[in-house]
C-alpha positions in Angstrom: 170.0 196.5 88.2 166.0 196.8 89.4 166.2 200.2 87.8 167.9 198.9 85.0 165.3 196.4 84.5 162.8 198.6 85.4 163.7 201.0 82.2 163.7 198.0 80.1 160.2 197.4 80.8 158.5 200.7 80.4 160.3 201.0 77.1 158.8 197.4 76.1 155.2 198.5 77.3 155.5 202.0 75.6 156.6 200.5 72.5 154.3 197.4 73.1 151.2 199.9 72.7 152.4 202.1 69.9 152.4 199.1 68.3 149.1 197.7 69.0 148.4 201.5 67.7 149.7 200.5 64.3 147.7 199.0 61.6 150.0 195.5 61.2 150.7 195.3 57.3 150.0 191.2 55.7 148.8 190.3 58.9 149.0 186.9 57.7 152.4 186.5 56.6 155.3 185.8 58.7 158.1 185.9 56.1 156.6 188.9 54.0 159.1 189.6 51.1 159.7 192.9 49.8 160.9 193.5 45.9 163.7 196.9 46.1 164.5 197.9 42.8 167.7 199.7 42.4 170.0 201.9 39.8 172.0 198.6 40.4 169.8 195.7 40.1 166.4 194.1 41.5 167.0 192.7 45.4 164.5 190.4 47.2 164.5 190.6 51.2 162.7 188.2 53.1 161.3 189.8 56.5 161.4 187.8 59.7 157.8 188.8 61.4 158.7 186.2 63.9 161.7 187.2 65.3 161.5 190.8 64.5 158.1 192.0 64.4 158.2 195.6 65.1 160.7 195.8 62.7 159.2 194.1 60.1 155.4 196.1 60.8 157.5 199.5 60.7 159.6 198.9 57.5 156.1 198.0 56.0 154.7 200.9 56.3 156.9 203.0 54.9 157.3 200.3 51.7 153.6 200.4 51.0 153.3 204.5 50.9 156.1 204.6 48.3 158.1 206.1 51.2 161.4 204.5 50.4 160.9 205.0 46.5 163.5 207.4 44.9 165.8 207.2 47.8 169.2 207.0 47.9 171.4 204.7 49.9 173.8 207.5 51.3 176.4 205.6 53.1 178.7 202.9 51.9 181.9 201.4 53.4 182.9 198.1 51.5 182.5 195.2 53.5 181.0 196.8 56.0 177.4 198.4 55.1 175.0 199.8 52.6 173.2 202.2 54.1 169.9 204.1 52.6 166.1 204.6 53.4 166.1 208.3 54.7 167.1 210.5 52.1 165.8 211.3 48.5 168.1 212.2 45.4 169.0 215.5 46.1 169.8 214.1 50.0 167.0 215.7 51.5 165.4 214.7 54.6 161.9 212.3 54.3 159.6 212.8 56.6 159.9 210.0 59.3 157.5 208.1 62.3 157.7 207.3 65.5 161.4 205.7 66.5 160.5 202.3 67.4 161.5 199.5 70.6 164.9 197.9 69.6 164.8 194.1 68.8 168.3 193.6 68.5 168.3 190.7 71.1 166.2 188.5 69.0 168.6 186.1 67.3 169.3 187.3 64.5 172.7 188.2 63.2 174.6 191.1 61.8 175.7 189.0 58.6 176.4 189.1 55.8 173.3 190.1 53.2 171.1 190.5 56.4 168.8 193.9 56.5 168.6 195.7 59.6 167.7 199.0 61.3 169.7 202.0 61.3 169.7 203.4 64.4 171.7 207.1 66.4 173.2 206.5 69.2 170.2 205.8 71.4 169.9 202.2 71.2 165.7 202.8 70.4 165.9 205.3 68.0 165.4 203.8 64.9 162.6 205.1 62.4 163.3 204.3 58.7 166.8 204.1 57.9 167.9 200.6 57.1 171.2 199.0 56.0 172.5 195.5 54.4 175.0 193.8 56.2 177.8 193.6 53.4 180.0 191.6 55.4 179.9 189.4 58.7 179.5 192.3 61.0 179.8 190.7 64.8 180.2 194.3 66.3 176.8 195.0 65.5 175.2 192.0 67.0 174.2 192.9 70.5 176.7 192.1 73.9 176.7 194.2 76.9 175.7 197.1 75.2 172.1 197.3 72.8 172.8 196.1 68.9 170.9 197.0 65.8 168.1 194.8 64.8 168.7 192.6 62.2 164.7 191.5 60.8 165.5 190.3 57.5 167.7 188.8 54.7 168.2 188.7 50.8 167.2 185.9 49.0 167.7 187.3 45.5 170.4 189.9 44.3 173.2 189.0 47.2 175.7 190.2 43.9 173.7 193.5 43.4 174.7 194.0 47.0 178.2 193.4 45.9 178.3 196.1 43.4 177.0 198.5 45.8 179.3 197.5 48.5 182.4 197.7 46.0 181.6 201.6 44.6 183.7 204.7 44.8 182.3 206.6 47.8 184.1 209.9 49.0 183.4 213.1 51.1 180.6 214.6 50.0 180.9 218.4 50.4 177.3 219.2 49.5 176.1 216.8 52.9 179.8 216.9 54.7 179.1 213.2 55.1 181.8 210.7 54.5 181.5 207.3 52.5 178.9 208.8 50.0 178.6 207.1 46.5 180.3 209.1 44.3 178.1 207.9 41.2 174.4 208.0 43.7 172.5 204.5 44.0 169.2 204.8 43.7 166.4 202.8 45.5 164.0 203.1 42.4 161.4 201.3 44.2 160.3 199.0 46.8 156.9 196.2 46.5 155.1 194.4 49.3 155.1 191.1 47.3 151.7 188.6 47.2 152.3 185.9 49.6 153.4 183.3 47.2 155.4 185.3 45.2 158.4 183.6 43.6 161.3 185.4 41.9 162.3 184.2 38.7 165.2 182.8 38.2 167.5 184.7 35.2 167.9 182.3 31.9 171.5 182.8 31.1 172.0 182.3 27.4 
């Protein structure tokens, strides 16, 4: 258990000081929202600096250099996950940072239209890929074991997520990955909003 503990720690301090090393993105919002424009409709996420803020400071960065614009969300198993962030068009690799400190114990939940990081099997290994939780997803949530870090949700476009959630996927030959869109989804592009920003609300006629 000491040495247990004693892992926990230096991972917290190493990924304490990279982050002190980062430039921290809207410093002065807590709840920074981030406008993703996809082949499928506009969604609005609401980051959660408070609970998640390594998270939220990471995903920022790559938003504001255009690094998640004309991506495509890769992997998506209905009522499960929409997974995208780390591959453009053509499924090619972007470039990616440092893997950051897992926040996965921080409260938040693996539910549905939540935003969290992707992560291999290395509980702190996330970098840039990010999912939405397309269901309630409990098995994600941490136990005994490290979960994934939920640091987010949607507050506009929960149906858009839908539609993603209910395409055809198969096995992609090309990749030989499994659950790939068969018609691709495209993250078009993604905003840092202003602090006050307010989405509009659709007139229906």
């Amino acid at each position: 258990m000491k040495a247990i503990n004693a892992l926990f720690l230096t991972l917290l301090l190493l990924s304490a000081n990279a982050f002190a090393k980062q430039k921290i993105i809207d410093p002065n919002n807590l709840y920074p929202q981030v406008k993703m424009e996809t082949s499928m409709g506009v969604i609005i996420v609401e980051l959660d600096r408070v609970k998640a803020p390594i998270a939220v400071n990471n995903f920022l960065h790559y938003v504001i250099s255009a690094e998640y614009n004309n991506t495509v969300f890769h992997r998506v198993i209905a009522d499960f996950i929409v997974q995208g962030g780390g591959y453009d068009a053509d499924y090619i690799p972007r470039k990616v940072g440092e893997p950051i400190f897992n926040e996965s114990g921080n409260g938040l939940k693996n539910e549905f239209a939540t935003i969290a990081m992707a992560r291999e099997r290395d509980p702190h290994s996330s970098t840039r890929q990010f999912y939405f939780n397309a269901g309630d997803n409990t098995n994600l949530d941490p136990g005994r074991d490290w979960g994934y870090t939920v640091f987010g949700s949607i507050t506009f476009g929960e149906d858009v997520l839908e539609k993603m959630s209910a395409v055809e996927t198969d096995f992609n030959e090309e990749v030989s990955w499994p659950d790939v869109p068969v018609e691709p989804i495209i993250l078009i592009k993604a905003t840092l909003m202003p602090d006050d920003y307010v989405h509009p609300i659709p007139v229906e006629d």
